[in-house]
N, C-alpha and C positions, 0 to 999 in steps of 0.2 A: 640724335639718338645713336646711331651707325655709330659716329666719332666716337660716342662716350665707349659703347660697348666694345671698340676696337680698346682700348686704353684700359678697359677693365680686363677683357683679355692676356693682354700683354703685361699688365701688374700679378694677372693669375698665372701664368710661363712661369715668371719672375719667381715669385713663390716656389711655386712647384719645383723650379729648380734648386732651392735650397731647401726644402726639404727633402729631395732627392739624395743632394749634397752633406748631410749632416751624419753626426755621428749615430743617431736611430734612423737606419739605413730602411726603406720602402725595398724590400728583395725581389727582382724580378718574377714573373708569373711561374711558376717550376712548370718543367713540361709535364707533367701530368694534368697540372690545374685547368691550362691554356684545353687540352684533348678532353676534358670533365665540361668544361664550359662549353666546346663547339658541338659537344654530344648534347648538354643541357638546353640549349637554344632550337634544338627540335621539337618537333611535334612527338608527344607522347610514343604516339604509337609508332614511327619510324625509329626509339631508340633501341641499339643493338644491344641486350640485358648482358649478354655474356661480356660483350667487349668495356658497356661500361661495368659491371665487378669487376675486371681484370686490373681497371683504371682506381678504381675504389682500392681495391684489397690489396695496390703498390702502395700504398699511403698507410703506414701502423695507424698514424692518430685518424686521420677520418676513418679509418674504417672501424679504429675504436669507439668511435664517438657514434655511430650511424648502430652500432651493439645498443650501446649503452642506452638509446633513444629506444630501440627495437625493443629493450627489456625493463622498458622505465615503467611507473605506477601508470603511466595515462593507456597501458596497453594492460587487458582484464587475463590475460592467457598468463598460465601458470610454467608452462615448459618455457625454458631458455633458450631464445636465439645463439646460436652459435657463428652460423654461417652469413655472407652477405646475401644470399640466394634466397633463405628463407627471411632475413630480415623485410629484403624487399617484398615477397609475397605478405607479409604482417603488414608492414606499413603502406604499402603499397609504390609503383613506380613514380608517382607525380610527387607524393611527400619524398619521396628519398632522393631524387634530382633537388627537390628545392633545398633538402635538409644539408645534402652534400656543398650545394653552392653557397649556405651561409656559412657549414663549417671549415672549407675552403676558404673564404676569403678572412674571416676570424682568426684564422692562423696565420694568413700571409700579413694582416694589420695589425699594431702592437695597441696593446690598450693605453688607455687614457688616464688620470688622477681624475676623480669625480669633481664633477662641479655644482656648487649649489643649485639647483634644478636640474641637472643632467649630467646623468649619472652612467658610468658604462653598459650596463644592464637595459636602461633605458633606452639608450641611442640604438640597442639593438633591436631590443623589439618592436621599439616602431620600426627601423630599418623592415622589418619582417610584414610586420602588418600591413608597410604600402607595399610591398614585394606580392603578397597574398593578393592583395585587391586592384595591385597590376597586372598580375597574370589574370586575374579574371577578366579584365577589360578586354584582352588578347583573345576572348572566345570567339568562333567562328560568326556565333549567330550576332553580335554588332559588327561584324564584316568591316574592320577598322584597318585590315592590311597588315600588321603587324604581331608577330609571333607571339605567341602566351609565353614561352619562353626567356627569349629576349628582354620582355616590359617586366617578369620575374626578378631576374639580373637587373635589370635597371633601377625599380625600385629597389632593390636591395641595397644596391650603391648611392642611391639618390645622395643622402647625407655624409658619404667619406669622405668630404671636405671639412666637416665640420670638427670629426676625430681627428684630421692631420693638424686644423688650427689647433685643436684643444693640446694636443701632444708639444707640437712646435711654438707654439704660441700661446702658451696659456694663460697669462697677463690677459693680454689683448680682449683676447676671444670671451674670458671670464667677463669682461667691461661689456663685451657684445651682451651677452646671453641676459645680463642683469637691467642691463639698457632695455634692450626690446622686452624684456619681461614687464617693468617699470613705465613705460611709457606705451604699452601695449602695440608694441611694432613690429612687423614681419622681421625676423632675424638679418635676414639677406640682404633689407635693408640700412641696416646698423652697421652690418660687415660692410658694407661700400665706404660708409663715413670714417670707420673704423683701419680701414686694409685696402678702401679702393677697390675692391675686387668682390664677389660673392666665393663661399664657400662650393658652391658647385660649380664653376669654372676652373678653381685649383682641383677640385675632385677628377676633371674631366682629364688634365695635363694627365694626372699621375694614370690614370686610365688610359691614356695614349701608349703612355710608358711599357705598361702591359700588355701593347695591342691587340686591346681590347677592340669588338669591332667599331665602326665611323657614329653607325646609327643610336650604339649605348653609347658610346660619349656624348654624344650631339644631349640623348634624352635627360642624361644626369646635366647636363652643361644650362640645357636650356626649361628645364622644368616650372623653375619659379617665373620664365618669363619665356611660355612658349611662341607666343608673338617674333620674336627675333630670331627664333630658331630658322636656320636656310630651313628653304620649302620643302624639301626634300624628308624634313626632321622634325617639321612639327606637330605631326599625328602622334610619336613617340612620345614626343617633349610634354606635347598636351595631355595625353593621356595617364603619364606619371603625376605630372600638375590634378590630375583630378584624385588616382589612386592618393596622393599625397594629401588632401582634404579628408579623402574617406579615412586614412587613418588616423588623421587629427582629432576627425569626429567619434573614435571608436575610445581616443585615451590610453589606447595599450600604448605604454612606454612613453618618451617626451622626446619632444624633436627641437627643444630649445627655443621656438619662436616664441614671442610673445603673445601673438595673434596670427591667425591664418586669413584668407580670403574664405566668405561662405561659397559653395558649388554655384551656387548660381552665377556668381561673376569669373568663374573660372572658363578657359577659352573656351572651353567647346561648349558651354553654354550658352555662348556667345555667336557661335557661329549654327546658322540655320540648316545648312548646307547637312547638315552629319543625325544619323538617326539620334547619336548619343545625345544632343541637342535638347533632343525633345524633353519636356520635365515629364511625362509619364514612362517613359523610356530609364531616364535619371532615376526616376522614384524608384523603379523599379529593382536597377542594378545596386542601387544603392543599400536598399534595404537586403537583397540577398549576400555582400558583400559581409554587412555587417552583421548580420544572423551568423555569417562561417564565423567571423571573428570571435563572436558571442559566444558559439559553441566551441571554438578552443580556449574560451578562457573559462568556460566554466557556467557559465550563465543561464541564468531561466529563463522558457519562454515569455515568462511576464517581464521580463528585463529587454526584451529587443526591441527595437525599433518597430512607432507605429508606423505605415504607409504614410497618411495625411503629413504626420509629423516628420519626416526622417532626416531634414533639414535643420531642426530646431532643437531638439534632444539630446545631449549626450550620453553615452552608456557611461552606468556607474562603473567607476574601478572595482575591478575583481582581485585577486590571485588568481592569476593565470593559470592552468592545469595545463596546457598543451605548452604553453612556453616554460613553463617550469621544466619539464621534460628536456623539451629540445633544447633549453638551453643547461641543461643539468641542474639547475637550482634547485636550494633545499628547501 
């Protein structure tokens, strides 16, 4: 196993470097971005508000974009945001850290041509939704070690291997998506058969590229198979792998797999050792994870997850209200 995943590795470099190499250039991280993200990866309340506006309001389109979300129909207040100072008091500091990091990296990644079942719009939202219920796993009281911050970022990136295949490789990758769709098989592993490599190993290069920190590459790299993650990387790894279910099970937006793994065979279900372990523990996060989800897309309390059930159910598709906004859709 070591062997193979040395070799999937090293076919992921490979990649990476040509698409590095090509004429739709991956633009280094701009230094504001790089100072946006080491702010982002803190603990709420340790962020500096003034120095990040300072970092926001260097940026025309983020801070255009972070307006336009401040003044969109999902917010009930009739006066106009203007500034970034009161934007943040409306939306609050944790939505605008997150809303900034997805429209950050949106701008530095070029879009895709849609694919039958996955579509740009798509690949975002869920991108968002595991990001959401990543950061929740990062709360204090599962005492898991790793920043809410961080596993925000991480989910958020989990899948930007899958946008570099679809942009560089579109043939290819279209055989992937319709394959595992067809034959009802985790994406990831189609891509092996396919490219030798999985889509979040080349996600991980281009993330090095960035340097981005060790512990988000590791967690984008190793998510689908936090098992192999070095020691040091598998509480991250693992716990994107779980936030990564939760928003399979929610349906906001399509992450291309054909099938996912149920939570319960997911690692930290697996291991005893971890409160997250526990299935009343599970139940629980679970269900409030998907309630937030719920409530940003719009949904009725008759619509969320029962307790007993929260495993078995999935939430019906909505129109999104909070992702419409953030993402400007009409």
């Amino acid at each position: 196993m070591e062997n193979k995943l040395v070799g999937e590795k090293t076919i992921a470099f490979s990649i990476a470097q040509e698409i590095l190499s090509t004429s739709t250039n991956i633009p280094p991280m701009p230094d504001n971005g790089t100072k946006i993200l080491e702010m982002a990866r803190q603990p709420i309340g340790k962020i500096d508000i003034p120095d990040f506006a300072k970092l926001v309001e260097s940026d025309p389109s983020l801070l255009t974009r972070v307006l336009q979300l401040s003044n969109s129909s999902y917010y009930s207040e009739v006066e106009k945001i203007i500034t970034l100072r009161a934007a943040i008091t409306r939306i609050g500091l944790t939505e605008m850290t997150n809303s900034v990091c997805l429209y950050l990296f949106q701008t530095i990644l070029p879009k895709f041509p849609n694919i039958e079942g996955f579509s740009y719009n798509d690949y975002w939202s869920h991108s968002w939704a595991c990001a959401v219920a990543n950061r929740r796993l990062g709360h204090p009281n599962l005492d898991m070690g790793v920043l809410a911050g961080e596993l925000y970022i991480t989910g958020l990136l989990h899948g930007m291997g899958k946008l570099l295949l679809a942009i560089h490789f579109p043939d290819q990758f279209t055989k992937c998506i319709i394959k595992a769709r067809e034959r009802k098989l985790p994406l990831h592993e189609v891509e092996k058969d396919e490219f030798g490599t999985t889509d979040a190993l080349v996600a991980a290069r281009i993330m090095k590229f960035w340097n981005l920190p060790p512990n988000i590459c590791a967690g984008v790299a190793f998510h689908q198979m936090p098992e192999l993650a070095p020691p040091e990387y598998i509480i991250i790894a693992g716990l994107t792998q779980f936030a990564y279910g939760i928003a399979e099970m929610s349906q906001i937006g399509n992450s291309g797999d054909g099938i996912t793994k149920e939570l319960s065979s997911a690692y930290f279900a697996q291991n005893s050792n971890l409160s997250i372990s526990k299935k009343e523990v599970q139940d629980k996060i679970v269900q409030e994870i998907l309630s937030l989800l719920a409530a940003k897309s719009g949904e009725s309390q008759s619509e969320k997850y029962n307790k007993q059930s929260v495993q078995t159910k999935p939430i019906k598709k909505k129109k999104f209200t909070w992702i419409k906004s953030l993402f400007g859709m009409s």
